[in-house]
C-alpha positions as CSV (number, residue, x, y, z in Angstrom):
1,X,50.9,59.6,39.8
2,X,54.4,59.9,40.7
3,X,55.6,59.8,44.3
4,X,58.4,61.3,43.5
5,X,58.6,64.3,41.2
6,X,61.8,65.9,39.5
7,X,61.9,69.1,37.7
8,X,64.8,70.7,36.0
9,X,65.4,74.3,36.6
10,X,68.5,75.4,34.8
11,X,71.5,74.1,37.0
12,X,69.1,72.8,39.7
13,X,67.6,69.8,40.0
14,X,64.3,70.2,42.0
15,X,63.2,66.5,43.6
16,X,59.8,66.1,45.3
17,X,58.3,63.9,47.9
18,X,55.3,63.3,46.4
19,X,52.2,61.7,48.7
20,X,50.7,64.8,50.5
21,X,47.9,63.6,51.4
22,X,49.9,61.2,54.0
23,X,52.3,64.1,54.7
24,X,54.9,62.1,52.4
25,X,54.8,59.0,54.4
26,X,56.9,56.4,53.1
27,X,55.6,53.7,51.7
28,X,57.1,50.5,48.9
29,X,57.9,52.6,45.7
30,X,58.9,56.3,47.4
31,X,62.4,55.0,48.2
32,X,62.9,53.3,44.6
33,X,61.5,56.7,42.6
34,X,63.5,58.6,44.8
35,X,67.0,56.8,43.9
36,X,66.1,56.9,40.8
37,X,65.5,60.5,40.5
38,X,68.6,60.8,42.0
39,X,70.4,58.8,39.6
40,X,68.8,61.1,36.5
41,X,69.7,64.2,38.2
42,X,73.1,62.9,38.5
43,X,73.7,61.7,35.5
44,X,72.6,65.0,33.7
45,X,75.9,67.0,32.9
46,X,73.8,70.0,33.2
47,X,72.8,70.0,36.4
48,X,74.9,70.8,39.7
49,X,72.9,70.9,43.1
50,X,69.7,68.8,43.6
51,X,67.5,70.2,46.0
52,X,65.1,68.0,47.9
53,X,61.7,68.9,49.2
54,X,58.0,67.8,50.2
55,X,54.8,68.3,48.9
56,X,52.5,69.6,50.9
57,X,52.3,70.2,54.7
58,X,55.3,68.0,55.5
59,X,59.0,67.0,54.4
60,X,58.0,63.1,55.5
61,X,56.1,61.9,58.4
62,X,58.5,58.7,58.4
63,X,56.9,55.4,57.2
64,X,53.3,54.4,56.3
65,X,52.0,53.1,59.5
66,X,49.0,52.8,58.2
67,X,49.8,50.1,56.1
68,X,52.9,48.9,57.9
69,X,51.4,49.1,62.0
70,X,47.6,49.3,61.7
71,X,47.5,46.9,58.6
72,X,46.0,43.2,59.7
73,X,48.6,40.6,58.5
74,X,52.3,40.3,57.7
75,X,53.9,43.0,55.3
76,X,57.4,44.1,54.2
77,X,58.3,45.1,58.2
78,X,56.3,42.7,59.7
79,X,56.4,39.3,59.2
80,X,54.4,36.4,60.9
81,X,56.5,34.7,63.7
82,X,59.2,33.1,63.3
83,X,60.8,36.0,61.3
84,X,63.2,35.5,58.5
85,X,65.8,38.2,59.5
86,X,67.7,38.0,56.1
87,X,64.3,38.8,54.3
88,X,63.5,41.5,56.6
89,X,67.2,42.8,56.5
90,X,67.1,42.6,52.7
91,X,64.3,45.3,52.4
92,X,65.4,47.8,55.1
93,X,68.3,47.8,53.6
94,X,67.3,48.3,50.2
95,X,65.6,51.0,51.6
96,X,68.4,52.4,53.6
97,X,70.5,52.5,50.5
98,X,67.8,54.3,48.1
99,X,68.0,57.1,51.2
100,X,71.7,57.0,50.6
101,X,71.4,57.9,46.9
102,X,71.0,61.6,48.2
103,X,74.7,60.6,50.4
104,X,76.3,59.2,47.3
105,X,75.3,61.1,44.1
106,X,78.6,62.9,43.0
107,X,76.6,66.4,43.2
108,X,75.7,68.0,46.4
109,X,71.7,67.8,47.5
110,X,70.1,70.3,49.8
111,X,67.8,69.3,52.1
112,X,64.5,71.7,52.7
113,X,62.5,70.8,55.8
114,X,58.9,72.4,56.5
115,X,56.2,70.9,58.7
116,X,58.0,67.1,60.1
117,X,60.8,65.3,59.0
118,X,60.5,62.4,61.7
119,X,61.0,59.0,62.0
120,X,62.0,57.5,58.4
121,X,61.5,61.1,57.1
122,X,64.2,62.1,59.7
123,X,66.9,58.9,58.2
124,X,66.1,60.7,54.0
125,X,66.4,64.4,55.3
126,X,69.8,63.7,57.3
127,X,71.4,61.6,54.0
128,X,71.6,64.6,52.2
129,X,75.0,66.9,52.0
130,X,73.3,70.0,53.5
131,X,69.4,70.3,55.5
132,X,68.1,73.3,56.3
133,X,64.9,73.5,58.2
134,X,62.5,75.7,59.1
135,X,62.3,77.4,62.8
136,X,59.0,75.7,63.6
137,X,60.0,72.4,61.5
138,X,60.5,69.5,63.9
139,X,62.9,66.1,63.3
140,X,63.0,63.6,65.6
141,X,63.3,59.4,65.3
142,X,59.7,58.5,67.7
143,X,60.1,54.9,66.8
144,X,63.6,54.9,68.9
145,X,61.2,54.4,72.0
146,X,59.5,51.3,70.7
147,X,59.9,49.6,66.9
148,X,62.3,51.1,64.7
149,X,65.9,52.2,64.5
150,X,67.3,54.3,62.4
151,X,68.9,52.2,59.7
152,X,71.1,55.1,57.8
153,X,72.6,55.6,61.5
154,X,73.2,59.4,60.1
155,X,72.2,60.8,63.6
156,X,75.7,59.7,65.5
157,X,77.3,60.7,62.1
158,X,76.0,64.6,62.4
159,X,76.2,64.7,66.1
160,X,78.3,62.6,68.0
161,X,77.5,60.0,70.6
162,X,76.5,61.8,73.4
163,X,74.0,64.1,71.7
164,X,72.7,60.9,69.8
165,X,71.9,58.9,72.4
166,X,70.0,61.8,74.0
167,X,67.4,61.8,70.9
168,X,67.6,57.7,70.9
169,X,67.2,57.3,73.8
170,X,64.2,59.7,74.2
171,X,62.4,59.2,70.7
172,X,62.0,63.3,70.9
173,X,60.9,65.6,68.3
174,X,62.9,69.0,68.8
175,X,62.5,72.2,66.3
176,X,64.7,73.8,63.8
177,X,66.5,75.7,66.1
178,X,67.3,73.3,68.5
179,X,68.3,70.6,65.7
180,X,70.7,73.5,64.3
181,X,71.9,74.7,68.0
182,X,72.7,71.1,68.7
183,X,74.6,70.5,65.2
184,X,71.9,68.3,63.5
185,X,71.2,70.4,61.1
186,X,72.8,72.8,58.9
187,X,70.6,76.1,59.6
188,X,67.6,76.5,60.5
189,X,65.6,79.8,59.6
190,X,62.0,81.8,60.1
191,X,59.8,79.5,58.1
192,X,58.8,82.3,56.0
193,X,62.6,83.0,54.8
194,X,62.9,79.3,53.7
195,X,62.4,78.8,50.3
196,X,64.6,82.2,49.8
197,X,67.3,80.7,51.8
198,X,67.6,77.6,50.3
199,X,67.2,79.2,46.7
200,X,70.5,81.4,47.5
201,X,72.5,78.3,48.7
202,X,71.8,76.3,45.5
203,X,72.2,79.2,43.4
204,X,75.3,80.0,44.7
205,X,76.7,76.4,44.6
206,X,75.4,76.2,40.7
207,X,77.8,79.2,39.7
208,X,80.7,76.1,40.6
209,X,81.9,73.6,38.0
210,X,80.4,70.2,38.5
211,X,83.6,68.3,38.5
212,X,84.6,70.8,41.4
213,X,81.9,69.9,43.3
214,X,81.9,66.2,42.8
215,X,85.7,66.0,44.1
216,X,85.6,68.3,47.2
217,X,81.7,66.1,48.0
218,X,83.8,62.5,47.4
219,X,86.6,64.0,49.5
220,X,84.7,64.6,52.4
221,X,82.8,61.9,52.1
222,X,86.0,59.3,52.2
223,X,86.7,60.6,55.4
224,X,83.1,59.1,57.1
225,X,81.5,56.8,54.7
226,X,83.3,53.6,55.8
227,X,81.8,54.2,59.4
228,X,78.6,54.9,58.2
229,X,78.6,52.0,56.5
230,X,79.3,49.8,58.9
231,X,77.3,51.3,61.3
232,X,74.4,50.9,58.9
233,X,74.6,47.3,58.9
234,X,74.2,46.8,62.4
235,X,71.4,49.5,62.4
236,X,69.6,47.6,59.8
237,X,69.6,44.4,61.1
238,X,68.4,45.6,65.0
239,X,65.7,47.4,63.1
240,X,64.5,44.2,62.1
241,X,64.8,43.0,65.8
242,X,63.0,46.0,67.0
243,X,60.0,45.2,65.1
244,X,60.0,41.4,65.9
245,X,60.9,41.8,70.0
246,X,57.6,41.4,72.2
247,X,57.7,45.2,72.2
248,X,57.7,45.4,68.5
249,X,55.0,43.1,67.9
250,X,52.8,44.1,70.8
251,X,52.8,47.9,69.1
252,X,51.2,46.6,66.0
253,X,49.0,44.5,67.6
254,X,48.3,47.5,69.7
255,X,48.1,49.5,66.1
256,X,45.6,46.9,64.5
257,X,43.4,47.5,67.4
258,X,43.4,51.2,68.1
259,X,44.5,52.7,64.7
260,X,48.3,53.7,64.5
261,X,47.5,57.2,65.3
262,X,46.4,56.3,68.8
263,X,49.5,53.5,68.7
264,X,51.9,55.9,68.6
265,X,50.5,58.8,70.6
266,X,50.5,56.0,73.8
267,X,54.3,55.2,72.1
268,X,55.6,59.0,72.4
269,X,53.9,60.0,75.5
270,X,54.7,57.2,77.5
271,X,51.3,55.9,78.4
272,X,51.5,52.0,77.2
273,X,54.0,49.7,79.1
274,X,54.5,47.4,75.5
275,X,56.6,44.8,77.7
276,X,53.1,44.2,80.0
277,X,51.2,45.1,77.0
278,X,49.1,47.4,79.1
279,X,48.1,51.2,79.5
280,X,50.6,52.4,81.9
281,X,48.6,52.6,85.4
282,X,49.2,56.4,86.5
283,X,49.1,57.0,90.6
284,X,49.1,60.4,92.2
């Protein structure tokens, strides 16, 4: 089955996430079928907004830990010590550029967010042109506080460096409201007006010529896409680092032993010291 879906609906093009049964979670093929979804949509003259979605409960819960973290053995993010960096740097940023499909098609995507869009879900929701999110939605980037960053580097892009490094440095999940109130984020609206508000957006963009969109969407993006990619480089590459540090590999080791569920519940709340590589020791 695909893990990706696209659908045509007159000037719309309707791409899926595909893998609800792991809340979208990314895994080896989801960022290839997605480019190339892109690509089709893009390349059809008929079509002038793409519109980006999940199946399911979710947008994206990020990437597959279980099969990346709680997986015995080396894998695409983890490899056994010493680490090839160019190999690891190779498929992030393979990744990182399938996510920027969505940045670089010549039509404008909209983003619709339900449920999560955190962690690698967060770096494919925030390459898109517009995201719109539900009130009770959240986004966040978790692995900021121990084994990731985020490689399309799109959060410094949307808000600026000081509101950036509050959500790096914290690895916090915050709502729709407070991801639109801060700038993140487009809009964010009652989760049951959604779907009705992200219909009227692309609707309304699909009444414009597609060569009209296309040169105000390459316009704008000339004036930040140099940054970005530069920034993305270095992002890439200390993503790599991230997962390879003592930290990095003490979380999967962490992961292989307790399931990546309880990994990262000790990661987000603060209750493993991964320098020790020990429960944090609470005292009243």
């Amino acid at each position: 089955m695909p893990k990706v879906l696209l659908e045509k609906d007159g000037r719309i093009a309707r791409i899926t996430l595909n893998r609800p049964e792991v809340l979208n979670a990314i895994d080896d093929d989801l960022p290839r079928e997605l480019a190339d979804a892109v690509a089709q949509a893009d390349s059809d003259k008929s079509i002038h907004v793409m519109v980006l979605a999940g199946s399911g409960r979710a947008f994206c819960a990020g990437y597959d830990l279980s099969h990346y973290a709680a997986g015995s053995g080396a894998n695409p993010v983890v490899q056994e010590m010493p680490w090839d960096p160019m190999q690891d740097y190779q498929f992030m940023w393979a990744n990182t550029q399938a996510f920027m499909s969505l940045f670089r098609a010549m039509k404008p995507v909209i983003c619709k967010v339900h449920g999560f869009a955190v962690a690698g879900g967060s770096d494919i929701a925030l390459c898109a042109d517009l995201t719109i999110m539900a009130d009770t939605a959240q986004i966040g980037y978790m692995p900021s506080r121990i084994w990731g960053c985020p490689t399309t580097a799109m959060w410094v892009h949307r808000l600026g460096p000081e509101q950036a490094k509050r959500m790096m440095f914290t690895g916090d999940k915050i709502t729709g409201v407070e991801a639109a109130a801060m700038g993140l984020v487009m809009k964010s609206v009652a989760d049951e007006k959604l779907d009705e508000e992200v219909e009227a957006l692309a609707s309304r963009m699909a009444t414009v010529p597609v060569n009209q969109l296309a040169m105000q969407k390459m316009v704008i993006n000339a004036a930040v896409e140099e940054k970005i990619n530069q920034t993305q480089r270095l992002a890439t590459v200390f993503d790599g680092m991230s997962r390879h540090s003592p930290e990095g590999l003490n979380f999967k080791a962490r992961a292989e032993q307790v399931g990546w569920q309880q990994a990262a519940r000790e990661r987000d709340n603060g209750l493993f010291d991964w320098t020790l590589n020990k429960p944090v020791v609470k005292r009243d």
